[in-house]
N, C-alpha and C positions, 0 to 999 in steps of 0.2 A: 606180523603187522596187526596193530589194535586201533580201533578206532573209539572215542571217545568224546561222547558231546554231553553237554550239561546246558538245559532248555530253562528259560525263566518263560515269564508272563508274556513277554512282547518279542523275543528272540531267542535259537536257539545257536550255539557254538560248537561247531567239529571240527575235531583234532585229529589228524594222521599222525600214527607213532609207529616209526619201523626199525628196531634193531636198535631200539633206546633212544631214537632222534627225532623228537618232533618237528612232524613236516607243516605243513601249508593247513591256515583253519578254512573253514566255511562256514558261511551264516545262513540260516534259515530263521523264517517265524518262531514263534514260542509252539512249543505243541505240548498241550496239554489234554490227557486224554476224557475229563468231565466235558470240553467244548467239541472235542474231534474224535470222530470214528474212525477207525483202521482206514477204510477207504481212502478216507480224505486227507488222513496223514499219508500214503504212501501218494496221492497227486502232487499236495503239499511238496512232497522231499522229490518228485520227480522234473520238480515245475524249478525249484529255489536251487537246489544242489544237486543238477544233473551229474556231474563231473564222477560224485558217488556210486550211482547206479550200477549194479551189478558186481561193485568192487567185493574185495575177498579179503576178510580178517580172522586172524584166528580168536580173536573175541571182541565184542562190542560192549562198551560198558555209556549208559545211559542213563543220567540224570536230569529227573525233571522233574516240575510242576505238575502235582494232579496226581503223581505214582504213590500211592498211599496206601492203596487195595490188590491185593492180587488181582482180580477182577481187570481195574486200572491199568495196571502194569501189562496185561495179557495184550491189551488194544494195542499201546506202545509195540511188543515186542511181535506181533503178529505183522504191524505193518516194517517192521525192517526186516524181518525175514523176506516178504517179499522184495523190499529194495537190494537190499545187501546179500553178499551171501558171509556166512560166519557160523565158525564151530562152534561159538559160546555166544549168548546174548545178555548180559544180567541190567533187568532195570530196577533202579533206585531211586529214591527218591533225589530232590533238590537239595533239601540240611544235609543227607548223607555226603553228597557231594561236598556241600559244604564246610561240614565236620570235616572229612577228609582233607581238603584243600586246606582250612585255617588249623587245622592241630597235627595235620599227621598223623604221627604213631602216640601222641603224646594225652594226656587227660585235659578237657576245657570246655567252656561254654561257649557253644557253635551259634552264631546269630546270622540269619539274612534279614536286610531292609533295601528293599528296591518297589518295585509293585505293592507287594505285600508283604510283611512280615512271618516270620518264624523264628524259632530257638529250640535249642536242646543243650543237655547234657552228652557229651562224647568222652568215654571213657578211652581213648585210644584204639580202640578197636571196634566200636557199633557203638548203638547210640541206646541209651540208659533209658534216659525218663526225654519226655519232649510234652510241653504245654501246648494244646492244641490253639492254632491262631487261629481258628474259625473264618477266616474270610474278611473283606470287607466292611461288611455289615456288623458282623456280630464281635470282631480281630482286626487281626491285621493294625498293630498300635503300632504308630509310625510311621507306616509303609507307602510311598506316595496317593495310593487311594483314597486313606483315610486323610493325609493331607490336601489332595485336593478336597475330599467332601464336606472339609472342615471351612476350607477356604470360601468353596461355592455358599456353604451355609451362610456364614459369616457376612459373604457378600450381597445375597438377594433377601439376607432379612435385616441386611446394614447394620451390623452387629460391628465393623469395620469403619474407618474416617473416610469420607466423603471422598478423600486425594485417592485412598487404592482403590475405593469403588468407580473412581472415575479412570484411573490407568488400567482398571480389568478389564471395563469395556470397552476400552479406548485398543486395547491391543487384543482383544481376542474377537469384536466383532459380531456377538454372539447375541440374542436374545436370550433372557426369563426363561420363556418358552419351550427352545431350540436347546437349554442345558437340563429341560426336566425333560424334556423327548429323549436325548441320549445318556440320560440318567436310569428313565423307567421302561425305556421301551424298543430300545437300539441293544443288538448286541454286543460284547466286551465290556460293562460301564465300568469295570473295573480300571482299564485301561483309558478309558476316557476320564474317568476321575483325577488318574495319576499322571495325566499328562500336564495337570495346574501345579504340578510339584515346582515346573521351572518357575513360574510367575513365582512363587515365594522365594527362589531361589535368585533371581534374577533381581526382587526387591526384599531381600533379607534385611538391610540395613533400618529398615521399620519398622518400632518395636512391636506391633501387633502382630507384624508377621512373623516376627521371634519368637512370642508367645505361644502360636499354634504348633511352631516346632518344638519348643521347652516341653511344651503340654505332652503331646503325641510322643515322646522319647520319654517322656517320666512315666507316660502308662505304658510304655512297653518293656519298662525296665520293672517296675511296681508289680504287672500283672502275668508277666512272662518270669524273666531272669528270674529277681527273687523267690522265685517258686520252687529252683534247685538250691537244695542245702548245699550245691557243691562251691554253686557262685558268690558264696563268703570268702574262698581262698584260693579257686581256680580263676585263670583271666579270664577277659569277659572279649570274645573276638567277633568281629562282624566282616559281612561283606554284603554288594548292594551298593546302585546307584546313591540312592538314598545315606546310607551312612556314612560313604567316603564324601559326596558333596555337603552334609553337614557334619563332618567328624566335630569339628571343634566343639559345636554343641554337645553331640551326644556324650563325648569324653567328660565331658563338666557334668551331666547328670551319672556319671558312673562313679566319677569321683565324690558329687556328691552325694550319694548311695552309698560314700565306704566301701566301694568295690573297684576292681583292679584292670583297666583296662588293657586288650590285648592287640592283636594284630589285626589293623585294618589294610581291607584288600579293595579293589572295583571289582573285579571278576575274579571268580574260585580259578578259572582253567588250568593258568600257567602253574599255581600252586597245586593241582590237582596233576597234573599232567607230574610232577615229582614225584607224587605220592606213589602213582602206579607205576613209574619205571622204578623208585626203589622198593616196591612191593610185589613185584612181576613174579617173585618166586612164591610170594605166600599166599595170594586173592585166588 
């Protein structure tokens, strides 16, 4: 029996696999190990996915956010030892997973767009070259953070029409104020950013909100993808809230890039969960 979860920004996903048959998932928070210490991940997993506790796998394989570092990784795998018991632990990162789930065994350009952005080169087996997304702030092109901070920007210095500055406040309630307090001074603003992804999503039909998505998909494709010589003739695959709710967009800036789009997914799991039972002999 293996168990396998794959952790983004705001949630994480467990899979029971036993004798090649995936059983029952479980959700938990995102854990990622720059925001949470061993401690408070294993409260975390004792508090959201009791049901786990003390279960017995002959390997745990674990992708997430934040697993970059060995260092990183150590915090993750220190706190499921004490949850779980298991002969193997390997943690990985989120693209790994990613890679894995959208290519397989096969060569392509691995992308996530949900929270945050990333991408890599996946030669079929590990992963080549990967452009670092730096975060938020500095990255992350696309990824709802950047679209919501684009939006808020857009909205408190009325860089937008008068009609979506009036439906922003009109549905979120918020002050000025109250969005630069959980911008500079609350923790997660990552997640508080990217929770404005729905308002674009919700009023997409208007073209300035189209434009922040056109924008934010051409710089993640300009400053990431094109950066592998591979993505002139390998497809270009995503997965992420974000890219399946605006596929159509993104597809149009790939195609107009002269590059080839591939498999869009909402979640790695179910495609990841293939990968390991047809690889059960090799990993």
């Amino acid at each position: 029996m293996i168990l396998i979860a794959d952790s983004g920004s705001t949630k994480t996903e467990w899979k029971v696999i036993e004798d090649s048959n995936p059983g029952e998932s479980y959700f938990s928070s995102g854990i990622n190990p720059y925001f949470l210490g061993s401690e408070e991940i294993v409260s975390l997993l004792k508090t959201e996915i009791p049901l786990l506790e003390n279960s017995e796998f002959s390997a745990v394989w674990f992708y997430g956010t934040g697993c970059n570092t060995e260092a990183k990784k150590d915090i993750i795998k220190y706190a499921l030892n004490r949850f779980v018991r298991a002969e193997r632990i390997f943690i990985g990162s989120d693209l790994l997973g990613a890679a894995r789930a959208l290519c397989q065994n096969e060569p392509g350009i691995a992308c996530i767009i949900g929270t945050g952005s990333n991408s890599c080169y996946y030669d079929g087996e590990k992963i080549v070259s990967n452009v670092a997304p730096l975060g938020y702030i500095l990255g992350d092109e696309g990824g709802a953070a950047v679209l919501g901070r684009k939006l808020l920007s857009a909205v408190l210095k009325k860089q937008v029409s008068k009609e979506i500055i009036d439906r922003f406040f009109s549905t979120y309630e918020i002050t000025p104020s109250q969005i630069l307090e959980n911008v500079y001074s609350m923790p997660f603003p990552n997640r508080f950013l990217g929770g404005f992804a729905h308002f674009i999503s919700e009023n997409i039909g208007m073209p300035e909100l189209q434009e922040i998505v056109r924008t934010s998909f051409n710089e993640f494709i300009q400053r990431n993808v094109l950066q592998y010589p591979e993505s002139h003739f390998l497809p270009i695959h995503f997965t992420g809230s974000i890219a399946w709710n605006f596929r159509s967009f993104l597809e149009d800036i790939i195609v107009s890039n002269n590059l080839k789009p591939g498999k869009f997914i909402l979640y790695p799991m179910s495609e990841l969960v293939k990968f390991h039972i047809n690889n059960m002999n090799k990993l």
